[in-house]
SEKOL-558293 format. One line per field, with one value per atom (N, C-alpha, C): atom name; x negated, y, z; residue number from 1. Coordinates in pm, whole numbers. Example, Ala and Ser with C-alpha at 12.3 -4.5 7.8 and 13.67 -1.06 7.14 Angstrom:
BEGIN
atome	c(N,CA,C,N,CA,C)
xx	c(-1319,-1230,-1320,-1285,-1367,-1290)
yy	c(-569,-450,-330,-225,-106,3)
zz	c(780,780,780,708,714,787)
num	c(1,1,1,2,2,2)
//
This chain:
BEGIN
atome	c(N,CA,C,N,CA,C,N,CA,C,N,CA,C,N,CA,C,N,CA,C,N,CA,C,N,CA,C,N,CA,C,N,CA,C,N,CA,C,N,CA,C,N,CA,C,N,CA,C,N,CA,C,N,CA,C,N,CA,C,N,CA,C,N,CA,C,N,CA,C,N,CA,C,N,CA,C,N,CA,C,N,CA,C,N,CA,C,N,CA,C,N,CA,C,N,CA,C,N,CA,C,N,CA,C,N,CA,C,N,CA,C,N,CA,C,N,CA,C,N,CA,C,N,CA,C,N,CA,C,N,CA,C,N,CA,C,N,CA,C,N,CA,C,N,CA,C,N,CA,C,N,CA,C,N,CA,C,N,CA,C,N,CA,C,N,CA,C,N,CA,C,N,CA,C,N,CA,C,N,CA,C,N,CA,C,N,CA,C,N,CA,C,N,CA,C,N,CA,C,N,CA,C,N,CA,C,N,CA,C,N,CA,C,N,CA,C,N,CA,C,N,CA,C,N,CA,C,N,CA,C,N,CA,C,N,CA,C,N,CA,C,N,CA,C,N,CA,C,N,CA,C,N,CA,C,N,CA,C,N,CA,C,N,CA,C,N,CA,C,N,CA,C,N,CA,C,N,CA,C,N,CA,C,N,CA,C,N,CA,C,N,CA,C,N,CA,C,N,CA,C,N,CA,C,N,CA,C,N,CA,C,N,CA,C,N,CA,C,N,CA,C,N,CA,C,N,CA,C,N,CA,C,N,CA,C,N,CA,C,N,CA,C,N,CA,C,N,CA,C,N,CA,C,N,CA,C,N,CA,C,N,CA,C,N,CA,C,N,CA,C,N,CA,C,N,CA,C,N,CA,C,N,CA,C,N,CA,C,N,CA,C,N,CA,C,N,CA,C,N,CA,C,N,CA,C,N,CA,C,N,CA,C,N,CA,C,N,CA,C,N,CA,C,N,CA,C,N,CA,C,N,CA,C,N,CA,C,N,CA,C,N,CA,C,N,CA,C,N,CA,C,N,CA,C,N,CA,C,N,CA,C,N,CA,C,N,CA,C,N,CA,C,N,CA,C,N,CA,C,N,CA,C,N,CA,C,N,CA,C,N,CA,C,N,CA,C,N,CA,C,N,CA,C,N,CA,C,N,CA,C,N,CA,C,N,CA,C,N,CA,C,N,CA,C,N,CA,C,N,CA,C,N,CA,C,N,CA,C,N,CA,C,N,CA,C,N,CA,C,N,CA,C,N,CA,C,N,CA,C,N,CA,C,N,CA,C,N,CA,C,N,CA,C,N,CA,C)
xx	c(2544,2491,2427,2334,2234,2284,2306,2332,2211,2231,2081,2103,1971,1963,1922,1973,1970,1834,1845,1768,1632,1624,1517,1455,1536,1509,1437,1431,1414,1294,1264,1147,1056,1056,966,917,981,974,883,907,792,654,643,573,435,538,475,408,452,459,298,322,200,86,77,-29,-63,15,-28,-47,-3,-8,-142,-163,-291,-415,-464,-605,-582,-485,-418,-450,-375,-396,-517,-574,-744,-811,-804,-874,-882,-723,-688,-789,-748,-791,-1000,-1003,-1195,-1262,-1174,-1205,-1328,-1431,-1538,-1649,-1617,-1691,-1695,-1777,-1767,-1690,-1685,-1581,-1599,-1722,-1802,-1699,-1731,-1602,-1640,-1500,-1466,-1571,-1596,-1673,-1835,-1835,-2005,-2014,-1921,-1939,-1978,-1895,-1958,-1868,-1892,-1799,-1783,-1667,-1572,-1671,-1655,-1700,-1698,-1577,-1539,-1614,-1674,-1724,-1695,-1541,-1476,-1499,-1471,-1513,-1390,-1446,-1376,-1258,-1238,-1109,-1114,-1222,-1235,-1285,-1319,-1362,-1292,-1124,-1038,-1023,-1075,-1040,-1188,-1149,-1275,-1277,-1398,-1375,-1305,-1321,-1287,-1118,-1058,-899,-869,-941,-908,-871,-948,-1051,-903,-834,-745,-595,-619,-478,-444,-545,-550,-560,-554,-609,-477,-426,-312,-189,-171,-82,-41,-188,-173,-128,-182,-103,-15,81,224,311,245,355,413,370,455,551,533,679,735,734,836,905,857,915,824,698,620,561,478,336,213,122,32,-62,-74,-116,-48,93,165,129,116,95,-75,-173,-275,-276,-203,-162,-53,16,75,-6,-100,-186,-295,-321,-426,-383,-260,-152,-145,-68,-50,-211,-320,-419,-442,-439,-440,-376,-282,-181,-202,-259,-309,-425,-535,-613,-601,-531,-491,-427,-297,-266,-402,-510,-598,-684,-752,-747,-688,-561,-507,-502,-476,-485,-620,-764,-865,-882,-805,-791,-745,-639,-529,-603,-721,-778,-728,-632,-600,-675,-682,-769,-707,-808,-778,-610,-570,-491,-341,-385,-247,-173,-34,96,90,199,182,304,430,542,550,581,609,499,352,196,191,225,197,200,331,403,485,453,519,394,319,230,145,162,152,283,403,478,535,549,586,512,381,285,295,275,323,441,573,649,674,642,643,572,392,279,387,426,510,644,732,852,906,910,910,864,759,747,829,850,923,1061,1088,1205,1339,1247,1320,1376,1522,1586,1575,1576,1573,1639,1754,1836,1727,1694,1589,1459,1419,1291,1326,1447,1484,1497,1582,1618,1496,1402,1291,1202,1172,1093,1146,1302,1381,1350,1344,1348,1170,1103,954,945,922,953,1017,1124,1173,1111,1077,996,850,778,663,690,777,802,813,890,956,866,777,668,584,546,459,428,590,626,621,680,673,519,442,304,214,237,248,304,386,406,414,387,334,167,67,-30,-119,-65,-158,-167,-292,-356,-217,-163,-93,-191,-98,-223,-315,-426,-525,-492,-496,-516,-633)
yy	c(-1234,-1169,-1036,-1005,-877,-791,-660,-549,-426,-395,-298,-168,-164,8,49,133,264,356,389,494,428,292,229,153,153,138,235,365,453,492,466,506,453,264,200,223,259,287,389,486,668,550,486,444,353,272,187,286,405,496,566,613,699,562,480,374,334,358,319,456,547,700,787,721,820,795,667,642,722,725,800,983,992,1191,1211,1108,1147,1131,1074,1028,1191,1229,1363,1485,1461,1614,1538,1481,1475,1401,1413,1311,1208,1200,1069,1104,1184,1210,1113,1059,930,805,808,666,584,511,369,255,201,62,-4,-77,-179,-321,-323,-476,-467,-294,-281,-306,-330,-336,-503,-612,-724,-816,-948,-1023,-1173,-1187,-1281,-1428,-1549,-1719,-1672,-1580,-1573,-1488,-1379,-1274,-1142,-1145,-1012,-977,-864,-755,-808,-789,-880,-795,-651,-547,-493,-425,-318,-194,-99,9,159,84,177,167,15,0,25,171,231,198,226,216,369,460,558,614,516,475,394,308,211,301,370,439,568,630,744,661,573,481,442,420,391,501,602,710,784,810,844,841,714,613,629,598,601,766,834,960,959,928,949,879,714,663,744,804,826,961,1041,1115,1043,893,871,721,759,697,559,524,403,440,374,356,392,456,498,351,224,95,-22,41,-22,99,174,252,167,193,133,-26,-64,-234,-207,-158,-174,-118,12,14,-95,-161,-266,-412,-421,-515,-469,-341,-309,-283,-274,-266,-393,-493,-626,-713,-617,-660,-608,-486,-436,-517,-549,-599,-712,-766,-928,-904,-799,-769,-731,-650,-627,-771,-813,-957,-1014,-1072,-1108,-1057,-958,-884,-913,-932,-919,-1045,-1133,-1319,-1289,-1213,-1225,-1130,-1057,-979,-828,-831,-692,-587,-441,-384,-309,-231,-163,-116,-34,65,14,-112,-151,-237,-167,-223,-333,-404,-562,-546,-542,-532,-600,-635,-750,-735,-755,-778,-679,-566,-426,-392,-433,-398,-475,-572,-675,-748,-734,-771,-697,-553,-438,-387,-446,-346,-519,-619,-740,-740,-790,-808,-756,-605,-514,-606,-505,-587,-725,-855,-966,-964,-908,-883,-829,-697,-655,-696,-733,-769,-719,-756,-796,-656,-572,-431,-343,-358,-251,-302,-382,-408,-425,-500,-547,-670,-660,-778,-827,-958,-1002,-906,-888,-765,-609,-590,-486,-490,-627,-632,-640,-689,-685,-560,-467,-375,-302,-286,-176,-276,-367,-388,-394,-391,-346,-254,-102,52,64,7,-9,-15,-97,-157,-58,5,79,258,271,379,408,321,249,278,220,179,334,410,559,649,641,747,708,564,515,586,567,643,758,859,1017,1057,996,1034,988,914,896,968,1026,1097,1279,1315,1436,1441,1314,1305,1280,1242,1250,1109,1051,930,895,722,688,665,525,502,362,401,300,147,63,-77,-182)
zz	c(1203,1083,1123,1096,1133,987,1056,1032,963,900,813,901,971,997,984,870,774,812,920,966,973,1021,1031,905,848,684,633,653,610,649,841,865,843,826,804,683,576,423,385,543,523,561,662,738,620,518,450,316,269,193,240,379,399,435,439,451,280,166,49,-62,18,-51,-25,141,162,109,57,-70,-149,-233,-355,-317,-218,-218,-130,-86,-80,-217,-236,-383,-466,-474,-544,-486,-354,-258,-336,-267,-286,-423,-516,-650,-609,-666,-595,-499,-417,-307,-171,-182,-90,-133,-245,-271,-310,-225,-239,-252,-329,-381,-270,-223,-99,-122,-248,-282,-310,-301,-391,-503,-639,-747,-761,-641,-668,-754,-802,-875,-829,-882,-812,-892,-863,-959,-1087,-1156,-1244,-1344,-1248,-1317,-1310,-1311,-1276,-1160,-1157,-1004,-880,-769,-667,-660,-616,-629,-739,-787,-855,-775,-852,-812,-720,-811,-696,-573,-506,-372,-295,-228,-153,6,41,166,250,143,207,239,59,62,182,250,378,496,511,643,626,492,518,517,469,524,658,738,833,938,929,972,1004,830,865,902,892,913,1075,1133,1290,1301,1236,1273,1289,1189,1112,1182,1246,1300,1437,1517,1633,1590,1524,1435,1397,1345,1301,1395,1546,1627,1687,1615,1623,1725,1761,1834,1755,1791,1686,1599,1772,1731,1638,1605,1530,1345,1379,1256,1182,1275,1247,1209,1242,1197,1052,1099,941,801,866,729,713,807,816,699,731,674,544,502,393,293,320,258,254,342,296,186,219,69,-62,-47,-133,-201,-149,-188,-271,-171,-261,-402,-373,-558,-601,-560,-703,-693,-589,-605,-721,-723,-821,-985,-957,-1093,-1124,-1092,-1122,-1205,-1127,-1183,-1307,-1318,-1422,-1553,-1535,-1637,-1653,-1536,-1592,-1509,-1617,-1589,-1436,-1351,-1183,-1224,-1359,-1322,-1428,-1445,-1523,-1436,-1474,-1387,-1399,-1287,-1271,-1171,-1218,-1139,-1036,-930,-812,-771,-810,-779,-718,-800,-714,-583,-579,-435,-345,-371,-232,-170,-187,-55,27,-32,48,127,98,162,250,181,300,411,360,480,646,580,742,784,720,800,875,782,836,955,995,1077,1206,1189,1291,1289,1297,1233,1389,1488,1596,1670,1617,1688,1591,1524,1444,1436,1494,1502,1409,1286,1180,1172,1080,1072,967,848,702,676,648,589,582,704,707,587,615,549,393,331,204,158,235,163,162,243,244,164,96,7,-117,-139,-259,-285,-205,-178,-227,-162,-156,-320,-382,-533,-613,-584,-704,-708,-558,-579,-601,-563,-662,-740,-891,-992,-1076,-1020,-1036,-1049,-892,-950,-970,-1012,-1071,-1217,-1289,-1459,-1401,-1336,-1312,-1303,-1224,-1233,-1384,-1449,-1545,-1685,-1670,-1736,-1781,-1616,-1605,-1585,-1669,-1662,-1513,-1435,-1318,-1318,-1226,-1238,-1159,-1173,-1079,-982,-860,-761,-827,-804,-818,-805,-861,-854,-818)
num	c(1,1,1,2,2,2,3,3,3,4,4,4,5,5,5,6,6,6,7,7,7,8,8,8,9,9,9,10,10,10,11,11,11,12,12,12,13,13,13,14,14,14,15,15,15,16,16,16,17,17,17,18,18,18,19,19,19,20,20,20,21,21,21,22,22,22,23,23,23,24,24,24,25,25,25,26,26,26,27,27,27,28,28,28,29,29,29,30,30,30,31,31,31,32,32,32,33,33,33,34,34,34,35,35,35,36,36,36,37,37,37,38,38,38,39,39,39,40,40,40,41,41,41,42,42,42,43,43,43,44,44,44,45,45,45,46,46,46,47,47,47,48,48,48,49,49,49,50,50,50,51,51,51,52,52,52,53,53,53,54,54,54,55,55,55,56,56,56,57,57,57,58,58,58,59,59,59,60,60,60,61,61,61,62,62,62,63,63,63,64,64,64,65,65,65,66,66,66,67,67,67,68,68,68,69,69,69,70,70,70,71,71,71,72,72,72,73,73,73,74,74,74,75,75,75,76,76,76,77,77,77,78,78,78,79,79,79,80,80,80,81,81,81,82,82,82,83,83,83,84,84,84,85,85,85,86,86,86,87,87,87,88,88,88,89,89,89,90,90,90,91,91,91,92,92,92,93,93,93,94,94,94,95,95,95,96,96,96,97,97,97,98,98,98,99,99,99,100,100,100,101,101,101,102,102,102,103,103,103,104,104,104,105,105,105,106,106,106,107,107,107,108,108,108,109,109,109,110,110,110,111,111,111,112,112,112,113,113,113,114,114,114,115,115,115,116,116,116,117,117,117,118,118,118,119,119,119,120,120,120,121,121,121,122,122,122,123,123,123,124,124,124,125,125,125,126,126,126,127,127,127,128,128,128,129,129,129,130,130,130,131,131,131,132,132,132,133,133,133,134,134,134,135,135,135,136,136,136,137,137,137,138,138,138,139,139,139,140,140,140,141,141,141,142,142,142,143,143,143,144,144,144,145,145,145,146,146,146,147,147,147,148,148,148,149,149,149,150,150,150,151,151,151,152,152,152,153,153,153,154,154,154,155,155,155,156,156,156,157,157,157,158,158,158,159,159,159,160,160,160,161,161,161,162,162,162,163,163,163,164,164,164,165,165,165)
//
């Protein structure tokens, strides 16, 4: 039976955090300065927009950016930081992907959609460099999910945009 470590729970969690946080506090720091939509404003068979307009290329480019920063403070490889934001924007996408199917608009919640295929993906991708166990990967996408969820309403309610959809 594999054992949860805590600590590594924890780092992967900063790890998956600054790969889905940094679109968001770029977005803040430069409001729409450079923030050409990931799709060009194009549309899906359906009609609807393929992401939407929140998913920039410039949100890609600071996820990825910082991520690789961030990972070797917190013990990674900088090429494992750059893969997990690679992963986690992939996941990202696909929830607004989906949501786009489903009609809902860029910035309305969609519990589960939100955040498990941004925060699985990585892990599953690396599982093996980051050195996670199932137990690992549960609890940090439990942890993943409820703090999403938290300052999803806190930013929300002290008026600030949440993060983009």
């Amino acid at each position: 039976m594999a054992i949860i470590d805590p600590i590594l729970v924890l780092r992967v969690l900063l790890l998956l955090s600054v790969a889905n946080g940094a679109p968001v506090v770029t977005g803040w720091l430069l409001g729409r300065w450079r923030d050409a939509p990931l799709d060009r404003g194009g549309a899906w068979r359906d009609g609807r927009p393929l992401f939407g307009t929140s998913k920039t290329i410039r949100g890609i480019a600071a996820a990825l950016a910082c991520t690789s920063a961030v990972a070797p403070v917190l013990g990674f490889e900088m090429a494992t930081g750059f893969l997990a934001a690679a992963a986690a924007m992939a996941g990202d996408l696909f929830s607004s992907f989906v949501k786009r199917r489903l009609g809902l608009a860029p910035h309305a919640e969609a519990p589960g959609i939100d955040q498990v295929p941004e925060a699985l993906l990585p892990m599953l991708l690396l599982r093996s460099a980051l050195g996670l166990s199932v137990p690992d990967i549960l609890v940090v996408l439990v942890a993943f999910t409820i703090l999403d969820l938290v300052l999803s309403r806190l930013l929300s309610l002290i008026g600030a945009s949440g993060r983009p959809r």
